[in-house]
Structures are given as structure tokens and as C-alpha cells.
Short mmCIF file of the C-alpha atoms (twelve columns), coordinates in Angstrom:
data_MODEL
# 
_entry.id   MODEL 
# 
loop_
_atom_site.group_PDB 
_atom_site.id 
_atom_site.type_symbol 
_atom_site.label_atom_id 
_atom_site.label_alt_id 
_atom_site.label_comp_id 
_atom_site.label_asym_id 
_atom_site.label_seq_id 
_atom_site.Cartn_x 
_atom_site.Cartn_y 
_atom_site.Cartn_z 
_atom_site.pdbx_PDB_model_num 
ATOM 1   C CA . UNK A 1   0.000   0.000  0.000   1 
ATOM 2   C CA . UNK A 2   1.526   3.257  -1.084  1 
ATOM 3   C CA . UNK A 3   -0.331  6.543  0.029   1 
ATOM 4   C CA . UNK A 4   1.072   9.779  0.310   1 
ATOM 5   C CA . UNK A 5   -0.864  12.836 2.418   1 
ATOM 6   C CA . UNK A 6   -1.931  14.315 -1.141  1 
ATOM 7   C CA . UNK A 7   -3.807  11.312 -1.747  1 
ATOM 8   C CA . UNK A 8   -5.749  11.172 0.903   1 
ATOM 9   C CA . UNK A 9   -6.943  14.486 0.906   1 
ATOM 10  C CA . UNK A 10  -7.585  14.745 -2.544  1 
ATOM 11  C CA . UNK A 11  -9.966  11.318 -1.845  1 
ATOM 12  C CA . UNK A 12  -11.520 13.177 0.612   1 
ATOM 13  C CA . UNK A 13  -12.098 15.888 -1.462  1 
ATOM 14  C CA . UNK A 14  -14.038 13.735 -4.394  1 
ATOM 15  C CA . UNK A 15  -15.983 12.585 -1.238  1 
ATOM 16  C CA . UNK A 16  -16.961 15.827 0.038   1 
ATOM 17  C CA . UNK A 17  -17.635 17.262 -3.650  1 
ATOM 18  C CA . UNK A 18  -19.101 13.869 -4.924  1 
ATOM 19  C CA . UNK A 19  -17.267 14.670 -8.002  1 
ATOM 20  C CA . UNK A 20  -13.308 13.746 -9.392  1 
ATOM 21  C CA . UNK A 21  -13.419 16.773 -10.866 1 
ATOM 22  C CA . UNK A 22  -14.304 18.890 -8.324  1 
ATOM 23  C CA . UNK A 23  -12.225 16.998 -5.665  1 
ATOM 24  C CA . UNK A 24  -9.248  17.646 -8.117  1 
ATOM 25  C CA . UNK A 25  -9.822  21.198 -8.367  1 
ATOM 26  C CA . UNK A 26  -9.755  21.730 -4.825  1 
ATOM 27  C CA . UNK A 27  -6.653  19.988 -4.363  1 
ATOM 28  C CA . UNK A 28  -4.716  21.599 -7.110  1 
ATOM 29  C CA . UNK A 29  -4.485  18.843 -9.585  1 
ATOM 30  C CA . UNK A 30  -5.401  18.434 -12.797 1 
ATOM 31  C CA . UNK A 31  -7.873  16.126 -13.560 1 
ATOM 32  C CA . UNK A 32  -5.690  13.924 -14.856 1 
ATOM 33  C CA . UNK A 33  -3.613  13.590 -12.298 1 
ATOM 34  C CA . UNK A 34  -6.074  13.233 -9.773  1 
ATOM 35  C CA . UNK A 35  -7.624  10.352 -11.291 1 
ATOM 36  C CA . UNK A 36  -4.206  8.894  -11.800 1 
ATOM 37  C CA . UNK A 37  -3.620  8.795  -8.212  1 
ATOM 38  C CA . UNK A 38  -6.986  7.371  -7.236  1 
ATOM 39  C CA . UNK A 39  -6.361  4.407  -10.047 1 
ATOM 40  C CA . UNK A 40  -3.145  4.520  -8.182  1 
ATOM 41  C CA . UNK A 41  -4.826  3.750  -5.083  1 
ATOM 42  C CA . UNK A 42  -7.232  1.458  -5.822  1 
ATOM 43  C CA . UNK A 43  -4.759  -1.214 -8.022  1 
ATOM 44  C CA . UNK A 44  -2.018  -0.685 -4.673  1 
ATOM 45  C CA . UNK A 45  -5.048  -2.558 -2.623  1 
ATOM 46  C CA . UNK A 46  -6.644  -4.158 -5.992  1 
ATOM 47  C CA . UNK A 47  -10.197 -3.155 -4.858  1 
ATOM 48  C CA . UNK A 48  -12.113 -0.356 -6.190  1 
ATOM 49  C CA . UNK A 49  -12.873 3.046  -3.498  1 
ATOM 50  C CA . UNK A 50  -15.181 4.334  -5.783  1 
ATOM 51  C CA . UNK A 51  -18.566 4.354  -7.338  1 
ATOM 52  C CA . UNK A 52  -18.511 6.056  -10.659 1 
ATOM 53  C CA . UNK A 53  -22.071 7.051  -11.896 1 
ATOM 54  C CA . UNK A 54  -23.739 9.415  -13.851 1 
ATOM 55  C CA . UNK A 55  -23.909 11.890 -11.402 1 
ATOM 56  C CA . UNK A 56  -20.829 11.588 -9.435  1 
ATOM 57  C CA . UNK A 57  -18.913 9.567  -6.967  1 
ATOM 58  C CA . UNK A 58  -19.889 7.322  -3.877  1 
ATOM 59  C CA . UNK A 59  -18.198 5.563  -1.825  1 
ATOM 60  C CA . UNK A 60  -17.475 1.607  -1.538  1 
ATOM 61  C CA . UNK A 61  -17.762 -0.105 1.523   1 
ATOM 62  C CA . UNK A 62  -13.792 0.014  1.551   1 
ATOM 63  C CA . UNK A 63  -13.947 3.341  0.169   1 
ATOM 64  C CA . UNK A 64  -16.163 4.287  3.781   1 
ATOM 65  C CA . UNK A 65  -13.268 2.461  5.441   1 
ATOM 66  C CA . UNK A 66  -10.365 4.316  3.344   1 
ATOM 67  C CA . UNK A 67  -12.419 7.862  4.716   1 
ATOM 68  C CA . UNK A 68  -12.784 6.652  8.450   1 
ATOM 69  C CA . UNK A 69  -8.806  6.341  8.386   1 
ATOM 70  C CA . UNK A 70  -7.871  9.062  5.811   1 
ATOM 71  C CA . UNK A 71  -9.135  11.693 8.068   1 
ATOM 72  C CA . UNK A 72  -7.724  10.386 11.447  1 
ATOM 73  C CA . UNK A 73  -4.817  10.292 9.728   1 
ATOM 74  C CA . UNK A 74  -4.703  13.831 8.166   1 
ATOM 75  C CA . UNK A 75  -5.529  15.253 11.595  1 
ATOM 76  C CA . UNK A 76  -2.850  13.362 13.490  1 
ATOM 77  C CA . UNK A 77  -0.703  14.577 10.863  1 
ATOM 78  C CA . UNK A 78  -1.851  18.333 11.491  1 
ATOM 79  C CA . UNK A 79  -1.396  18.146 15.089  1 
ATOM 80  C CA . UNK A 80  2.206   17.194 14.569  1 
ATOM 81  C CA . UNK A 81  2.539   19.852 12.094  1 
ATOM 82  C CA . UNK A 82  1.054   22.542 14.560  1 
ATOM 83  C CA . UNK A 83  2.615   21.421 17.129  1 
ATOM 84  C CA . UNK A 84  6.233   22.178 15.787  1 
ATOM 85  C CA . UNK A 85  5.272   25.312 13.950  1 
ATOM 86  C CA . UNK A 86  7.287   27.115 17.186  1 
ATOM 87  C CA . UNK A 87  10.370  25.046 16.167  1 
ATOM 88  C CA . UNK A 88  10.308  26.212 12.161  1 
ATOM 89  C CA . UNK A 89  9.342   29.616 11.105  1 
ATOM 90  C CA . UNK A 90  6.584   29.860 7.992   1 
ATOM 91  C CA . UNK A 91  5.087   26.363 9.264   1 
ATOM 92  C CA . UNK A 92  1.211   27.037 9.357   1 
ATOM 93  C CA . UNK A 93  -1.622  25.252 10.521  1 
ATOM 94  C CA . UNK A 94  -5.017  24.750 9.057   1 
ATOM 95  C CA . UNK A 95  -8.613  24.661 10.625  1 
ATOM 96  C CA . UNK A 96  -11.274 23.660 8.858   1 
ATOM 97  C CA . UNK A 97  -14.404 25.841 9.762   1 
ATOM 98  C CA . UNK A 98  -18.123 25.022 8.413   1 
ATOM 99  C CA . UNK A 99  -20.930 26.815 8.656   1 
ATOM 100 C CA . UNK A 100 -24.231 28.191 7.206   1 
ATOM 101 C CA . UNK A 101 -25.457 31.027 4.930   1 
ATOM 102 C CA . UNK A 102 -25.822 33.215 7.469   1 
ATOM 103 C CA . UNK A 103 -22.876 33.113 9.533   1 
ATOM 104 C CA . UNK A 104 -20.270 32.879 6.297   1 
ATOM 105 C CA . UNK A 105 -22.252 36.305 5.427   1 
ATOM 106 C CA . UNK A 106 -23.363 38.089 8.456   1 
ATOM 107 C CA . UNK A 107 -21.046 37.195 11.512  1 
ATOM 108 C CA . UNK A 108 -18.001 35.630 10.461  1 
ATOM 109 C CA . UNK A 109 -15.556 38.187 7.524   1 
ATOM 110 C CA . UNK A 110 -15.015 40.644 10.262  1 
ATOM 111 C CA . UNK A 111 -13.828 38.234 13.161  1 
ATOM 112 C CA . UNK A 112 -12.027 35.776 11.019  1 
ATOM 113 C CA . UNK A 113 -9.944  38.501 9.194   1 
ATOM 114 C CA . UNK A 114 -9.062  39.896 12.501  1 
ATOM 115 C CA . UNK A 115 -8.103  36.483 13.176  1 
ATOM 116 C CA . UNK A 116 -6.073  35.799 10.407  1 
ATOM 117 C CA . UNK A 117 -4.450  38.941 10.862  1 
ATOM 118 C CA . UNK A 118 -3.320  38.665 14.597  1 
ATOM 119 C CA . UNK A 119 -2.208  34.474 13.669  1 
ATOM 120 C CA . UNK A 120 0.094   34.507 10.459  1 
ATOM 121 C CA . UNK A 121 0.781   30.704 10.730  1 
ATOM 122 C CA . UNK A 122 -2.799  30.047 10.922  1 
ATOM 123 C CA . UNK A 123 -5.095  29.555 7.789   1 
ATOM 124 C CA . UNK A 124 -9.140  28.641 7.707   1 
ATOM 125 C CA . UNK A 125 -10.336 26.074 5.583   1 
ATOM 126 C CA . UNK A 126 -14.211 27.539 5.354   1 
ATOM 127 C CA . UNK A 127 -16.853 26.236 3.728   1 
ATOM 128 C CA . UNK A 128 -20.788 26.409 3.623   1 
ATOM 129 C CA . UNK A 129 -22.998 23.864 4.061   1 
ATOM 130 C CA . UNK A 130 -26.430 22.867 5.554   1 
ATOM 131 C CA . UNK A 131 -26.530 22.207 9.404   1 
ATOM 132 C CA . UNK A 132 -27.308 18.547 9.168   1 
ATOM 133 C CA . UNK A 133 -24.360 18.270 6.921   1 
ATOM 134 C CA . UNK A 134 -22.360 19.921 8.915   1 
ATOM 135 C CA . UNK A 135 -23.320 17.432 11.946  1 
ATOM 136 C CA . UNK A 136 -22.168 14.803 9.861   1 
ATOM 137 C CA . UNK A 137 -19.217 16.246 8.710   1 
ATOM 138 C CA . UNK A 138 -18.069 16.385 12.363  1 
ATOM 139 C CA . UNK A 139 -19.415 12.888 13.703  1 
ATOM 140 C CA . UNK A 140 -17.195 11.801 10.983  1 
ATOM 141 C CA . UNK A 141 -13.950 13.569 11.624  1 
ATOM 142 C CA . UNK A 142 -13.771 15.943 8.452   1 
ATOM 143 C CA . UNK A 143 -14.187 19.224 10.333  1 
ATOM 144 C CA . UNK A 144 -12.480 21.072 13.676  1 
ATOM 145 C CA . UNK A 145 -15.626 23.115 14.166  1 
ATOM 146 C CA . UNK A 146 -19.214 23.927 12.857  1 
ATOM 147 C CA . UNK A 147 -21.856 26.701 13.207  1 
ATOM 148 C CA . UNK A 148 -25.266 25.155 13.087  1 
ATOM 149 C CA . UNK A 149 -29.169 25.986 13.413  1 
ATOM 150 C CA . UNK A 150 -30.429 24.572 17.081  1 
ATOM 151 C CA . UNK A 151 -32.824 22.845 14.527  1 
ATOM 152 C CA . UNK A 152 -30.367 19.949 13.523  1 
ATOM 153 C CA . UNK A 153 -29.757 16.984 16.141  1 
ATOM 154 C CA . UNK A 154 -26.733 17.552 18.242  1 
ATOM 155 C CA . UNK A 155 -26.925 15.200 20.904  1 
ATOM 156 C CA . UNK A 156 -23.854 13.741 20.686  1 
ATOM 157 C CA . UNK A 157 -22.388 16.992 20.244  1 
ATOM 158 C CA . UNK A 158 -20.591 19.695 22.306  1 
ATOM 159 C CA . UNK A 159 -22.292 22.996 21.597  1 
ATOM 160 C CA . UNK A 160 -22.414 26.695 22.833  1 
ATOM 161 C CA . UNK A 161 -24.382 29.701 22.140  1 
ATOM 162 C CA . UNK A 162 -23.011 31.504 19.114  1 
ATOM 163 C CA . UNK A 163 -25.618 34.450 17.498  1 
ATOM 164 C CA . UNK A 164 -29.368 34.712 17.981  1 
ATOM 165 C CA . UNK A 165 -30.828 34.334 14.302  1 
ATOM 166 C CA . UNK A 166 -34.299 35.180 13.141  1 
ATOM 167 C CA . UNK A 167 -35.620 34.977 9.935   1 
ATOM 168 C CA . UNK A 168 -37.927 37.648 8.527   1 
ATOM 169 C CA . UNK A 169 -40.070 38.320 5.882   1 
ATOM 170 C CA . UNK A 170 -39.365 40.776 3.132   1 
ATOM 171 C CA . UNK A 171 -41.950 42.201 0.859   1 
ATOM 172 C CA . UNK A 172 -41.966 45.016 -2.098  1 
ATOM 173 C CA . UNK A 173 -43.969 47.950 -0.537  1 
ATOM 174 C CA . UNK A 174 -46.740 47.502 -3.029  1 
ATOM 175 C CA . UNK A 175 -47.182 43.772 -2.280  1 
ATOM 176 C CA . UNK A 176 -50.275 42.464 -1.708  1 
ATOM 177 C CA . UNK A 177 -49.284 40.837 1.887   1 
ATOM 178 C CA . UNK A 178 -47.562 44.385 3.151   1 
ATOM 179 C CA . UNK A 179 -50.437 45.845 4.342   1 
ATOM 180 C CA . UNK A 180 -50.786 42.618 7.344   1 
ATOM 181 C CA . UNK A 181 -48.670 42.799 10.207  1 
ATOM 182 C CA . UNK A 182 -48.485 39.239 10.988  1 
ATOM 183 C CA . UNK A 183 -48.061 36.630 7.794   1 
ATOM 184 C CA . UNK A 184 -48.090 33.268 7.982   1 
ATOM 185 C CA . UNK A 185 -45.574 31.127 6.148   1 
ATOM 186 C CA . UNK A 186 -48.097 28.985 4.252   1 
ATOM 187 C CA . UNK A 187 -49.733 32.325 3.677   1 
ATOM 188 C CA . UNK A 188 -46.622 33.516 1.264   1 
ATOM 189 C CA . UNK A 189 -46.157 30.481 -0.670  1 
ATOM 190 C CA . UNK A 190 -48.855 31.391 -3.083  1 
ATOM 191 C CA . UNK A 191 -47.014 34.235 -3.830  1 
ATOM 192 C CA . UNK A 192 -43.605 34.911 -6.042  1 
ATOM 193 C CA . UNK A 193 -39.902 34.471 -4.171  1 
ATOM 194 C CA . UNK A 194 -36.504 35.897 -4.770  1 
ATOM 195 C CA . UNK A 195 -34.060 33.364 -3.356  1 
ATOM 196 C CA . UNK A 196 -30.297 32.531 -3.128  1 
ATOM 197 C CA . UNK A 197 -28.352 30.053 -4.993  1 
ATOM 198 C CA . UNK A 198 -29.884 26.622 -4.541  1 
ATOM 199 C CA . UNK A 199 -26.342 25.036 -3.320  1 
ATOM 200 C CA . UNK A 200 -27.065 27.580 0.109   1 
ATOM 201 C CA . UNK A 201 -27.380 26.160 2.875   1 
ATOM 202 C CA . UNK A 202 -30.463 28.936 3.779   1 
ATOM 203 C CA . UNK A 203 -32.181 28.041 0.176   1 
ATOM 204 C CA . UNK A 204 -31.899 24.495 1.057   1 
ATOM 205 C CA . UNK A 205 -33.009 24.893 4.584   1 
ATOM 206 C CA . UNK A 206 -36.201 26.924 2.887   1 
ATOM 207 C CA . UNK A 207 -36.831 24.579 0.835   1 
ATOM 208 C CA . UNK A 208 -37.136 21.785 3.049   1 
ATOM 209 C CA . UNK A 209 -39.759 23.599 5.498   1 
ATOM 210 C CA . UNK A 210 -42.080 24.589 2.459   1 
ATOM 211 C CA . UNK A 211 -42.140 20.684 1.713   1 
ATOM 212 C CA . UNK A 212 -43.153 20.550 5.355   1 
ATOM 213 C CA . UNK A 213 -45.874 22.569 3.995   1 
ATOM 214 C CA . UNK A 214 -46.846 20.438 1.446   1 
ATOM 215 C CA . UNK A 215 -46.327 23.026 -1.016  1 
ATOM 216 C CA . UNK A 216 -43.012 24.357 -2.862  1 
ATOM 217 C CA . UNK A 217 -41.275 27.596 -3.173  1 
ATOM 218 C CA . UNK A 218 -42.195 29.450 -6.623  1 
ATOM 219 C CA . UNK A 219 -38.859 31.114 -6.938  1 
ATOM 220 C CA . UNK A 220 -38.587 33.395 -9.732  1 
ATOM 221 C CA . UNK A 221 -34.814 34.352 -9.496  1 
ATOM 222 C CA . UNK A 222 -31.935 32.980 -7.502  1 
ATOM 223 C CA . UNK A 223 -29.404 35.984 -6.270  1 
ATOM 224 C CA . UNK A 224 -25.871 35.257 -5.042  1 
ATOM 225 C CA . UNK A 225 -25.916 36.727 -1.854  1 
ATOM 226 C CA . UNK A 226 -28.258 38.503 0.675   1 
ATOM 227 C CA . UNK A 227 -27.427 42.319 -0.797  1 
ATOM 228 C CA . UNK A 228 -28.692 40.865 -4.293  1 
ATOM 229 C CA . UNK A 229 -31.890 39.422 -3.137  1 
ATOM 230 C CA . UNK A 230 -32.746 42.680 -1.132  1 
ATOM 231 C CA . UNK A 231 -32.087 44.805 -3.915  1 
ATOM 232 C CA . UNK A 232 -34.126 42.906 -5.961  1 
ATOM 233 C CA . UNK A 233 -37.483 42.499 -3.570  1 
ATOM 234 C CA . UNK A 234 -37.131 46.451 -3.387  1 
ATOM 235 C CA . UNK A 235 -38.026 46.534 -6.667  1 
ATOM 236 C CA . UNK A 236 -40.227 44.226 -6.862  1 
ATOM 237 C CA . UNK A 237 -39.193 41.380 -8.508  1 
ATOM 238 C CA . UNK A 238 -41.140 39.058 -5.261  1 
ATOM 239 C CA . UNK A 239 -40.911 38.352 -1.537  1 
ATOM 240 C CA . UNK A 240 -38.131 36.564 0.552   1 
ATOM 241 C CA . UNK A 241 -37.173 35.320 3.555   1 
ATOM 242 C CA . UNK A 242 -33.519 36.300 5.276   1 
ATOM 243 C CA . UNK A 243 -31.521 36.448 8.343   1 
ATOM 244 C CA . UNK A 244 -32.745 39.552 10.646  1 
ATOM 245 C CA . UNK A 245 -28.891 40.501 10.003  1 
ATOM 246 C CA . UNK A 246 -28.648 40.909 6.858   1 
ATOM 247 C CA . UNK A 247 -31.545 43.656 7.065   1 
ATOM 248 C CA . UNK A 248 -29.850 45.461 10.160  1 
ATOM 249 C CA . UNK A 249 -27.100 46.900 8.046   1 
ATOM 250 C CA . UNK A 250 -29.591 48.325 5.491   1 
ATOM 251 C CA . UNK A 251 -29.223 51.838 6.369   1 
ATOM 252 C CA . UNK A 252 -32.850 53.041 4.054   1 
ATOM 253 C CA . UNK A 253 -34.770 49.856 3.861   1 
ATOM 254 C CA . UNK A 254 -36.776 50.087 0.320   1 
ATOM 255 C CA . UNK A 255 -38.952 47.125 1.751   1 
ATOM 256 C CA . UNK A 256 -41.471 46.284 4.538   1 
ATOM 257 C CA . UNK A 257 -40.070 43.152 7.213   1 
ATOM 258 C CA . UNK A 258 -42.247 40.978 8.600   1 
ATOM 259 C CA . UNK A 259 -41.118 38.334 11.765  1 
ATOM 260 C CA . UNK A 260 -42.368 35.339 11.108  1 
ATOM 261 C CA . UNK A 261 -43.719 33.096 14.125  1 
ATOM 262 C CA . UNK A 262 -43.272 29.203 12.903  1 
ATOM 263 C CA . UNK A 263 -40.754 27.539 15.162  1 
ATOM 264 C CA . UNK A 264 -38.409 27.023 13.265  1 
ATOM 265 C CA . UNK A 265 -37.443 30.413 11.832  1 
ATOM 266 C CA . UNK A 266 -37.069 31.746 15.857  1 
ATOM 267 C CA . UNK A 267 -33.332 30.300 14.828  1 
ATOM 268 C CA . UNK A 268 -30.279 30.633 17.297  1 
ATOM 269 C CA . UNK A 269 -26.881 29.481 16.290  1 
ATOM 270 C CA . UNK A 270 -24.752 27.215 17.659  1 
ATOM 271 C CA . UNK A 271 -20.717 26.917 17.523  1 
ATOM 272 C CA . UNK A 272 -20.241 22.828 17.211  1 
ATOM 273 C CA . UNK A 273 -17.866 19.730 17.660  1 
ATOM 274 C CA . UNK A 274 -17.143 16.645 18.514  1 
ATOM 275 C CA . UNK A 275 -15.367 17.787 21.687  1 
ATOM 276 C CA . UNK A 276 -14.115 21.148 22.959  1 
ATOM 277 C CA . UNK A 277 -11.399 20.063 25.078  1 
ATOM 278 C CA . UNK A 278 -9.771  17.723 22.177  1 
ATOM 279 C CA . UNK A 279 -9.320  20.287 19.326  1 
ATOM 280 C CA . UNK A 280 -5.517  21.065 18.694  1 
ATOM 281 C CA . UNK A 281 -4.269  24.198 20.266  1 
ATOM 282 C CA . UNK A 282 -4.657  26.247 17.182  1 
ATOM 283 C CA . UNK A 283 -8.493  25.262 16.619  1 
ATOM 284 C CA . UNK A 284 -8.850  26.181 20.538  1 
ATOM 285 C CA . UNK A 285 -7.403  29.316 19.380  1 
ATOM 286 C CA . UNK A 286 -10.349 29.963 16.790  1 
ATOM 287 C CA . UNK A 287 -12.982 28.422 19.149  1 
ATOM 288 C CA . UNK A 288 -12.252 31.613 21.416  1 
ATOM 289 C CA . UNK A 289 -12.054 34.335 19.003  1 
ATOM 290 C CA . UNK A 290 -15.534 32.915 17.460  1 
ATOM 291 C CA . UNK A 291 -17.061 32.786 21.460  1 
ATOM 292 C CA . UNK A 292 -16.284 36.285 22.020  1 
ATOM 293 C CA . UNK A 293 -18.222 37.725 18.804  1 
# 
């Protein structure tokens, strides 16, 4: 068996993508070369780690087992790497960091640049994803810490408070809903939505509780960010819902807001892992800066 640290991450990255491609791209190879390793891989052990279909990659059942090892491996070798950056200048350390729409938009530019400012050997691996991914992500290793809704299951998770987060409602001024001061979620999905990109982890989130509804969203656009999607119910082109936050920081608000009461939009956010005390000095480190925002 001959594996080097490059190919285990990139087969973690076609795992995390779904896609050799992708997974290639995010670990600097070539496609090419990336599927040169992983044929690499697989004829070292002569068993397949792979699924290739039409619409991606999954994982064998030793492909599952590859992944299980892969990233205790990767964040052994971290820890060993961080912990004798103080004995070799330029050494850095990496923490990976996932989280949801609204905290990679609203909450987190601010206090991870000052972060990454005041720790030079330090750099953030951050990515957004759904909460229940997210859990999943660190039940199975592949992340220091997450930020998550108090919606997903985190029982066998070690959690603290991070950010109140409420979702509103957003409506054109001349809407036909802005003249009621309370509005019901089933109540807006007979009418036209601006929404975000549907790889969000806030459009997927939406989507899921208007399928609670019995009923789907009738999106009309898709904006790439929450500035886009504001601009856009201003003038009209439909209604949407967002983070409280992202409206806070509108200084003339072109729109009417309206809370909305279903459980699950009274959000708070939560910072997330396995286990506090076990993170590597450096993710400790992060874990502070993020619990004094």
C-alpha cells in the first residue's frame, strides 16, 4: 500500500464534492492527475474506493473504510505539524471551519480577518454547508468546528451559544401581503420568491420547510448573496425570507419586514464539535475568538 498525504486528501475531497473533478480542483491537480492517483490507489489494494455514476462519486464499503482512516490520519498529521510550527518559522496550521449562509455572510468576515491577521501561521479552511451536513461532517472527523441551526440533532455533540438568528419576511412595498402585520408562512407560498443560490445552505433549509408545507417555493430568481436578493425584492421582482442581520445593516430599507412566528425560523446558532477540550491548540485558538463575537 503506497499513500502519500496528497492522496488522501484529494480522496476526501471527491468525497466531500461527490465529483473527481471537483475533488481535483480543490486539491490543485489536474484532472488527470487526480484520477491517476486514485487508479493509483485502488490497483495498490486491488479493490475499487469508488462508485462512478452518472452523477458523481460514492463511496465503496472500503472506500467508507479508506475515509474513516484518511481523516484520522490527516488530523494526526496536522497536530504534529502545529505542534512544531514554534520550532520552524513559515510552518502554518489549518482549521477547517463550516458553517451556514448566514454566519459565512453576516457574523463571520469581520472576526475571522481579525483572526487571520493577529495568527500569520494560521489559515481557515471555510466552507458552507447545511446544518445537518455539517453534523455529519463532524461525527465523521472531516471538520475542527461547525456553526449550526439549534434545529439539527446535536446530541452527541458539544455545543455553545453563538448568534441569535431570526428569519424575517421581506416584501416590495406595493405587495399584496404588506399591508398585514403578521403573515403566515403557508400564507406567502402562493405568492412569487426571490431566493439565493440553490447550493445555500439557507435556500436548502427553505426549501425543506415549504415541503413541510406540502407546497413548494415558486422562486422566480436565484441571487448570489443577501445584498442581491434585497435589492431585488425592493423593486419588486417578489418576496423573501432572510436572516434579521442581513436587514440590520440596510441603512434606508426600500422594503417592509415581517417576523415570522413558525418555530423554526425563531433560529439561534450554535458553535459545534465533537469535543471542545480535544481540538488542537490552534483550533482552541479559533474556538475563542468565534465565542467572544
Amino acid at each position: 500500500m503506497h499513500f502519500d498525504l496528497t492522496d488522501l486528501r484529494l480522496y476526501l475531497h471527491i468525497l466531500d464534492t461527490g465529483n473527481i473533478t471537483a475533488g481535483a480542483a480543490r486539491s490543485h491537480l489536474s484532472l488527470a492527475a487526480a484520477s491517476a492517483r486514485i487508479r493509483a490507489m485502488e490497483a495498490s489494494l486491488g479493490t475499487d474506493f469508488l462508485e462512478r455514476g452518472r452523477r458523481g462519486v460514492t463511496p465503496t464499503a472500503a472506500g467508507k473504510a479508506l475515509a474513516h482512516h484518511a481523516r484520522i490520519l490527516l488530523q494526526q498529521a496536522e497536530r504534529m505539524r502545529q505542534d512544531l510550527a514554534d520550532y520552524a518559522q513559515g510552518v502554518k496550521g489549518q482549521i477547517r471551519l463550516l458553517c451556514n449562509t448566514t454566519a459565512i455572510s453576516e457574523y463571520l468576515p469581520e472576526v475571522l480577518a481579525t483572526f487571520l491577521r493577529d495568527h500569520p501561521n494560521l489559515d481557515i479552511d471555510l466552507q458552507e454547508l447545511p446544518s445537518a451536513r455539517i453534523t455529519h461532517a463532524l461525527r465523521q472527523g472531516a471538520a475542527d468546528i461547525g456553526i449550526v441551526s439549534d434545529a439539527v440533532d446535536t446530541s452527541d455533540l458539544q455545543t455553545q451559544p453563538f448568534r441569535d438568528d431570526p428569519l424575517v419576511l421581506i416584501l416590495p412595498l406595493d405587495h399584496p401581503l404588506s399591508d398585514s402585520n403578521e403573515v403566515s408562512f403557508s400564507d406567502t407560498l402562493r405568492h412569487d420568491f426571490v431566493g439565493l443560490r440553490a447550493d445555500s445552505a439557507l435556500a436548502v433549509y427553505l426549501e425543506e420547510q415549504a415541503l413541510h408545507a406540502g407546497a413548494r417555493l415558486q422562486l422566480r430568481i436565484r441571487a448570489d448573496g443577501f445584498e442581491g436578493v434585497l435589492r431585488m425584492v425592493a423593486l419588486g421582482a417578489g418576496i423573501a425570507i432572510v436572516p434579521s442581520a442581513a436587514i440590520e445593516r440596510v441603512p434606508a430599507q426600500r422594503f417592509k419586514s415581517l417576523p415570522l412566528h413558525e418555530p423554526w425560523a425563531r433560529r439561534k446558532l450554535l458553535l459545534c464539535a465533537r469535543d471542545f477540550s480535544a481540538l488542537p491548540a490552534y483550533a482552541k485558538t479559533l474556538l475563542e475568538a468565534l465565542s467572544g463575537v
